[in-house]
C-alpha positions as CSV (number, residue, x, y, z in Angstrom):
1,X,-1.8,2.3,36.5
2,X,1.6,1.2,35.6
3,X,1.7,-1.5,37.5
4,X,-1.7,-2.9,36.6
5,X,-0.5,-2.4,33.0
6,X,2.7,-4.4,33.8
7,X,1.0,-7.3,35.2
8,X,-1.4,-7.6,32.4
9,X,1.4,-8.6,30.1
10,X,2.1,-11.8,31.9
11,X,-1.5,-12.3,32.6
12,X,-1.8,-16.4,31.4
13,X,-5.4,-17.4,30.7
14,X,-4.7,-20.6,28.4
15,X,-5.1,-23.0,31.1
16,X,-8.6,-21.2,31.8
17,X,-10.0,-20.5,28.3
18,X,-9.3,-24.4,27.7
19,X,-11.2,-25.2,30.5
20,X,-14.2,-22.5,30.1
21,X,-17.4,-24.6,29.2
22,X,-19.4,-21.3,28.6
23,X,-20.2,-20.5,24.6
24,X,-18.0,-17.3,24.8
25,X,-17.8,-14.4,22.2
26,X,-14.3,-12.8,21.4
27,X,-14.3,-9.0,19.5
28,X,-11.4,-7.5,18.8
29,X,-10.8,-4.3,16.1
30,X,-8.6,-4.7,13.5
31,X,-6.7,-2.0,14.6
32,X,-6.0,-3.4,18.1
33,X,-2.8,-5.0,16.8
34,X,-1.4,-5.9,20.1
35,X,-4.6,-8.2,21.0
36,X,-5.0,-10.0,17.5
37,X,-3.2,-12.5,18.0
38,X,-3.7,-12.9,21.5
39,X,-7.6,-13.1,20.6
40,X,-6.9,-15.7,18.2
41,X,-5.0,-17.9,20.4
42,X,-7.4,-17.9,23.1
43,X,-10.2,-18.7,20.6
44,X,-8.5,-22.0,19.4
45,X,-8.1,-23.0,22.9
46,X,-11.8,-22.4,23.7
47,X,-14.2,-25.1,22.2
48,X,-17.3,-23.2,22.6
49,X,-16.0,-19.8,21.3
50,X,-16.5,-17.2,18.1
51,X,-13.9,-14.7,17.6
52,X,-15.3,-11.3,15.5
53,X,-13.0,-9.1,14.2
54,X,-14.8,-5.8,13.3
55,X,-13.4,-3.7,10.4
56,X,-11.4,-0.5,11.1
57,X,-11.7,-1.0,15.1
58,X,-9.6,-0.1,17.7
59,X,-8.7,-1.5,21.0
60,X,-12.0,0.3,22.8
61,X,-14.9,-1.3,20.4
62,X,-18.0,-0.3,23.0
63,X,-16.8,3.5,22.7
64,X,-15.7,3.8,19.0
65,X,-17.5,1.4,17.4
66,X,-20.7,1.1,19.7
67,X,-22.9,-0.2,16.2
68,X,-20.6,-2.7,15.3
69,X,-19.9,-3.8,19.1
70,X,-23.7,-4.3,19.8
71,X,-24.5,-6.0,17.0
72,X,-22.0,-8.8,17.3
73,X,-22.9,-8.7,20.8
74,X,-26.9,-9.3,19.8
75,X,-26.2,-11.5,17.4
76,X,-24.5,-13.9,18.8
77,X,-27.0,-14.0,21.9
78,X,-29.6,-14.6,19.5
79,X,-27.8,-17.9,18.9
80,X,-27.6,-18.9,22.4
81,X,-31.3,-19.0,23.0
């Protein structure tokens, strides 16, 4: 697991997320510090992107925040059809 953990912090997905042509929807918790700004970044590189940030979330949304995480999720598939 430490080693997984390590590579993750040089993981580089700029030249991908400018290149994704898939509407794409970013959630991060506004606890989950370490991924703000990383969430951010990606999202201004992605033309076809929305970046939520729900209230009071940590870094697992589906588990602490399953409401919040669905609805975001729903909502933004509404718009895609």
């Amino acid at each position: 697991m430490v080693r997984v953990s390590e590579e993750l912090k040089t993981l580089d997905l700029r030249e991908i997320a400018k290149n994704c042509p898939y509407p794409t929807l970013l959630i991060c918790g506004s606890q989950d510090k370490p991924n703000l700004s990383s969430m951010k970044a990606i999202q201004e590189l992605m033309s076809n992107s929305q970046f939520q940030i729900i209230p009071d979330g940590p870094h697992v949304l589906n588990k602490e925040k399953p409401k919040e995480f669905v609805e975001n999720t729903r909502s933004f598939l509404e718009l895609l059809k």
